[in-house]
ChimeraX commands (.cxc) that place a marker at each C-alpha (Angstrom):
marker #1 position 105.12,51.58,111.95 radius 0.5
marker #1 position 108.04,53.34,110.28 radius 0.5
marker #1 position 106.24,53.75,106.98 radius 0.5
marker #1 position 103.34,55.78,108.48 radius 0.5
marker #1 position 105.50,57.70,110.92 radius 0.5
marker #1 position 107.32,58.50,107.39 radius 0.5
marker #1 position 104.43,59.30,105.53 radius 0.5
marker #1 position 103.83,61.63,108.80 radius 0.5
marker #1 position 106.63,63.31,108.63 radius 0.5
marker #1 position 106.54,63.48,104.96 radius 0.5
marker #1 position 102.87,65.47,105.39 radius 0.5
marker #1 position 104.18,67.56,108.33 radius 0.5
marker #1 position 106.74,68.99,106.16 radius 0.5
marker #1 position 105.48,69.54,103.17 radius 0.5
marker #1 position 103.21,71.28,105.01 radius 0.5
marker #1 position 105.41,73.45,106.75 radius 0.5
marker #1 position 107.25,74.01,103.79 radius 0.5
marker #1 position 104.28,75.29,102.45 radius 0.5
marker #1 position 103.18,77.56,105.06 radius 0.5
marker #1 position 106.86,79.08,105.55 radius 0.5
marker #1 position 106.74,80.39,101.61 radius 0.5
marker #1 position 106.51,83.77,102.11 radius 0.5
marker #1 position 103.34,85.82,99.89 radius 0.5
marker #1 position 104.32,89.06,98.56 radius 0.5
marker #1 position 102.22,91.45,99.96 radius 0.5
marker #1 position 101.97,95.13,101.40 radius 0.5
marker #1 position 102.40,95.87,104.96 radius 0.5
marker #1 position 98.74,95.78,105.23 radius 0.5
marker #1 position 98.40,92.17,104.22 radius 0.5
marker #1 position 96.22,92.51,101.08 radius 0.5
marker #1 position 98.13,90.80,97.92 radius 0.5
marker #1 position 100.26,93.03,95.76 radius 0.5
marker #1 position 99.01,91.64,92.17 radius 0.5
marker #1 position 97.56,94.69,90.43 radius 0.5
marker #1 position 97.53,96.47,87.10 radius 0.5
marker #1 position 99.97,99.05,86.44 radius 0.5
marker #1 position 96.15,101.12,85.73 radius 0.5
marker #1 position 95.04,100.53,88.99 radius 0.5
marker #1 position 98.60,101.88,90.68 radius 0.5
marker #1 position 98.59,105.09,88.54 radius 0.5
marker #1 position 94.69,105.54,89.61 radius 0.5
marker #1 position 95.74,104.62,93.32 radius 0.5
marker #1 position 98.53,107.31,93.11 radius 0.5
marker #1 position 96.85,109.77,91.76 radius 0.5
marker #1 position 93.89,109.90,94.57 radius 0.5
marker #1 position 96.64,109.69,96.96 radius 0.5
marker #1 position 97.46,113.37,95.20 radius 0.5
marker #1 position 95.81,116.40,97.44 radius 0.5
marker #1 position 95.65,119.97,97.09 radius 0.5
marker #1 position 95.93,122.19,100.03 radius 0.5
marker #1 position 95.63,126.13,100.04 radius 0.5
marker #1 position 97.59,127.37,102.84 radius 0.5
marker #1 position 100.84,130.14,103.52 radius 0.5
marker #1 position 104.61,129.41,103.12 radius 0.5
marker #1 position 105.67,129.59,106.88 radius 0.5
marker #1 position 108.23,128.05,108.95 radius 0.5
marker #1 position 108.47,125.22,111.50 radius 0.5
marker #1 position 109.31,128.00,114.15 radius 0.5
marker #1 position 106.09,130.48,113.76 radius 0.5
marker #1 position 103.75,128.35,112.31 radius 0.5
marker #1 position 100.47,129.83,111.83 radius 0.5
marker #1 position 101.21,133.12,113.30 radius 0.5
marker #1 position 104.19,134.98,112.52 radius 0.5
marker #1 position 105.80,137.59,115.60 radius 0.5
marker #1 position 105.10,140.74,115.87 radius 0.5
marker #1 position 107.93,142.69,115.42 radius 0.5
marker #1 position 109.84,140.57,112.72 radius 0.5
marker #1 position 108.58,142.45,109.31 radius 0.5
marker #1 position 106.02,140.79,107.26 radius 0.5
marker #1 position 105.38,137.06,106.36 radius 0.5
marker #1 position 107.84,136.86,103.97 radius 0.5
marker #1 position 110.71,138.08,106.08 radius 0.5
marker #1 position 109.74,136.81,108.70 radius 0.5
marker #1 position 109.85,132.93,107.00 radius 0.5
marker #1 position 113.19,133.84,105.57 radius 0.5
marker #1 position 114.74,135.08,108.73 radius 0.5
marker #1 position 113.53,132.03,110.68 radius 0.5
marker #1 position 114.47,129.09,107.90 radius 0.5
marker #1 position 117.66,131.01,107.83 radius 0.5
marker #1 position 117.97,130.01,111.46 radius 0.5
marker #1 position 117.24,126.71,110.98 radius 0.5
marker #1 position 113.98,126.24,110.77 radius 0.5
marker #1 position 112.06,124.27,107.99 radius 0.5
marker #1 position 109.30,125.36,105.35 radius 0.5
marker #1 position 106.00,124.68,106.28 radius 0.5
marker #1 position 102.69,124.92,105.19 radius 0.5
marker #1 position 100.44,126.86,106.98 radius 0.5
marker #1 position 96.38,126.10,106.51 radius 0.5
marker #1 position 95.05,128.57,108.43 radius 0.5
marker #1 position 91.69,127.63,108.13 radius 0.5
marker #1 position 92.40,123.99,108.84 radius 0.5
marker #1 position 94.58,125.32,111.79 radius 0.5
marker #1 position 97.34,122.85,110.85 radius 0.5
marker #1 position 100.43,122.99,109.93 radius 0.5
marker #1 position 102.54,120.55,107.72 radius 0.5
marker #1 position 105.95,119.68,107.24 radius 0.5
marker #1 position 107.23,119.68,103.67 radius 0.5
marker #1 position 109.23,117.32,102.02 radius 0.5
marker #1 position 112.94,117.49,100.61 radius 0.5
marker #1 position 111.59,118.79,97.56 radius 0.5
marker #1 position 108.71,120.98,99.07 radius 0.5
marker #1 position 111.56,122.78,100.90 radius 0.5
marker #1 position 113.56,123.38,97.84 radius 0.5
marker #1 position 110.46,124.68,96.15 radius 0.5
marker #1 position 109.20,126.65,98.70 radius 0.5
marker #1 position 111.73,129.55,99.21 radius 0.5
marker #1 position 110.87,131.25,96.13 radius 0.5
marker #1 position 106.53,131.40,97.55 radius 0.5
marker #1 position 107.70,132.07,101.33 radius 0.5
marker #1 position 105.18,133.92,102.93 radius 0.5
marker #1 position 102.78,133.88,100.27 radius 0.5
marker #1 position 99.38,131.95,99.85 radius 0.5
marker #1 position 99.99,128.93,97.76 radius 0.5
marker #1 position 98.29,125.68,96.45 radius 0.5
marker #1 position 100.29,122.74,96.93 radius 0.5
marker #1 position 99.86,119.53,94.87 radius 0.5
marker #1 position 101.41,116.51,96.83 radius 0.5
marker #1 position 100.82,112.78,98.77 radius 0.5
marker #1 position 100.04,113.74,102.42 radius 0.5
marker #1 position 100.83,111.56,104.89 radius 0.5
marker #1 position 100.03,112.38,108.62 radius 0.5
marker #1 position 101.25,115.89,108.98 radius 0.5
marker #1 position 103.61,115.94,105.97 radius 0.5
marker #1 position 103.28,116.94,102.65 radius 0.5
marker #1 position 105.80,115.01,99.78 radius 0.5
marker #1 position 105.50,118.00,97.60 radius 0.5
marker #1 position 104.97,117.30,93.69 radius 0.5
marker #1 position 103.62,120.99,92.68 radius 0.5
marker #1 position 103.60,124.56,94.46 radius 0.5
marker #1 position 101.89,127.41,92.88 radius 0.5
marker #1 position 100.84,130.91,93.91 radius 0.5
marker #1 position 97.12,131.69,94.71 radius 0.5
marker #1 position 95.82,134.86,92.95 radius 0.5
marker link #1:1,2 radius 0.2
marker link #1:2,3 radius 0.2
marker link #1:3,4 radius 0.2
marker link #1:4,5 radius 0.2
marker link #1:5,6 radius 0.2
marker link #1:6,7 radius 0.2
marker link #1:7,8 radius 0.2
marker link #1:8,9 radius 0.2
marker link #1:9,10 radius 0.2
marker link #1:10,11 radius 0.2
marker link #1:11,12 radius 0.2
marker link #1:12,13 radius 0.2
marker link #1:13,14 radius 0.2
marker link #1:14,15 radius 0.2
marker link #1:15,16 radius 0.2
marker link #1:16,17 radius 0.2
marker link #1:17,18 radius 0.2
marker link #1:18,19 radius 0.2
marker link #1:19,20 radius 0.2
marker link #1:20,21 radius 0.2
marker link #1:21,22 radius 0.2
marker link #1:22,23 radius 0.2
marker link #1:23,24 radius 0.2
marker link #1:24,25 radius 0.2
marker link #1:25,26 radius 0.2
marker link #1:26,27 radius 0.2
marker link #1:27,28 radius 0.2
marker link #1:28,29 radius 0.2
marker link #1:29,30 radius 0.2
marker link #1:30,31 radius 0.2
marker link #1:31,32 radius 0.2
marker link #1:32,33 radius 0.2
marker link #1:33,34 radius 0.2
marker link #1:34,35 radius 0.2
marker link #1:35,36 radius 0.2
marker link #1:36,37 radius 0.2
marker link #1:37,38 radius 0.2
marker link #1:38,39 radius 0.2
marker link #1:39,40 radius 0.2
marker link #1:40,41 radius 0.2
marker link #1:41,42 radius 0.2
marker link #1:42,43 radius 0.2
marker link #1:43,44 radius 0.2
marker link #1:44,45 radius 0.2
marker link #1:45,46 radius 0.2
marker link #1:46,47 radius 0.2
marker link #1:47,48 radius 0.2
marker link #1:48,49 radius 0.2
marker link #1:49,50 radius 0.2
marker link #1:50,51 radius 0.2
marker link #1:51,52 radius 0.2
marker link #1:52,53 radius 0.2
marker link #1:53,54 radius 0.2
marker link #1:54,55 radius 0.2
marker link #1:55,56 radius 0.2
marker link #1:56,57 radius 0.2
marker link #1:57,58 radius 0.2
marker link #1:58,59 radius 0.2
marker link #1:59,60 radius 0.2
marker link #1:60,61 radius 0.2
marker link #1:61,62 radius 0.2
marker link #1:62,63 radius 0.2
marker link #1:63,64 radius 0.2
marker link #1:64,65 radius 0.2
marker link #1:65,66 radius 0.2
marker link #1:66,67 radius 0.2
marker link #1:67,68 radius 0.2
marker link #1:68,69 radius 0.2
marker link #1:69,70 radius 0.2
marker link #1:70,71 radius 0.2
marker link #1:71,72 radius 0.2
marker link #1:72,73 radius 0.2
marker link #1:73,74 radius 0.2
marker link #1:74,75 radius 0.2
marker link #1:75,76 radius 0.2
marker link #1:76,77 radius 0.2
marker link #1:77,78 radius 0.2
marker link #1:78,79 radius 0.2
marker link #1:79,80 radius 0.2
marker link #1:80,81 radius 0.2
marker link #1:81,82 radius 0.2
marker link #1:82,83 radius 0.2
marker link #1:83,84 radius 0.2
marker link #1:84,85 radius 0.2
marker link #1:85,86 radius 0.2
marker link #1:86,87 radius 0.2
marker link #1:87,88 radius 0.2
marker link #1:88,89 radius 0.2
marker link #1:89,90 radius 0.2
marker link #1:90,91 radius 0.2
marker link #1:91,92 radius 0.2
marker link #1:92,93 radius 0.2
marker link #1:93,94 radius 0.2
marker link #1:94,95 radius 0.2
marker link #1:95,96 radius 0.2
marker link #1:96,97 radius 0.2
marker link #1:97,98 radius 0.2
marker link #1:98,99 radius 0.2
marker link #1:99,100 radius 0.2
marker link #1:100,101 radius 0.2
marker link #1:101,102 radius 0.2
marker link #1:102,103 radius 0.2
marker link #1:103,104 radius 0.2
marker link #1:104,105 radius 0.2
marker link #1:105,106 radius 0.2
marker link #1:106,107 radius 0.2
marker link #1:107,108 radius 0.2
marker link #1:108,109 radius 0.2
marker link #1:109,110 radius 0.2
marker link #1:110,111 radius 0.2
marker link #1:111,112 radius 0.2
marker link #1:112,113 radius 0.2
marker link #1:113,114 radius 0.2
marker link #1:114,115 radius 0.2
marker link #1:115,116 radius 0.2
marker link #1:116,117 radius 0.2
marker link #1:117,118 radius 0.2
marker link #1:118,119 radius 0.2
marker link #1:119,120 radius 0.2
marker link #1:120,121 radius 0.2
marker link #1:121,122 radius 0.2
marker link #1:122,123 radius 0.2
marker link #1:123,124 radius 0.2
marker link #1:124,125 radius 0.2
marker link #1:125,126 radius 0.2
marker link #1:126,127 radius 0.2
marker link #1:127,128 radius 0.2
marker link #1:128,129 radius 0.2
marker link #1:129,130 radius 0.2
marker link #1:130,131 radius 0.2
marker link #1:131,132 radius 0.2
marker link #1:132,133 radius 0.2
view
């Protein structure tokens, strides 16, 4: 009787043992073994490009009457605190910009741009920003 209650006990934990090994995987469950070729493919379809105007958290896609044009306007308000953002006017959204969108942005504000990034839910994580002609 102690032999197979051994053996048991042997069996339940190498089981459990077994079970308790954590997998690397993603936080979607799917196994992270792939190719460094199918990350950079993965990462680059996660890139989008999205025509829209240099605004600011505050205005939007409307600027105030009243406050100059676009470009002053987006300065004057980011200069009270308010963030870049990109306005898609046509979408009628409005996204945040990343650390790095904001740095690049100052020099388009108010303008129509194309922005190259990874979007993620209403924010942008800028690689590119370039001026529509």
């Amino acid at each position: 009787m102690k032999k197979l209650i051994a053996i048991v006990g042997m069996v339940l934990l190498t089981t459990g043992m077994a079970i308790a090994v954590p997998q690397h995987s993603d936080h979607t469950g799917r196994s992270m073994k792939t190719s460094s070729a199918k990350k950079a493919k993965s990462s680059k379809r996660a890139q989008k490009q999205i025509v829209g105007f240099i605004s600011d958290s505050h205005c939007g896609l409307k600027h105030v009457d009243g406050m100059g044009d676009e470009k002053a306007c987006t300065l004057m308000c980011v200069k009270g605190g308010s963030k870049f953002t990109l306005a898609d006017r046509a979408g009628g959204l409005v996204y945040k910009l990343d650390k790095a969108g904001q740095a690049k942005a100052h020099e388009f504000a108010g303008q129509q741009v194309k922005v190259t990034g990874r979007v993620a839910g209403k924010t942008i994580f800028v690689t590119k920003i370039e001026a529509v002609s």
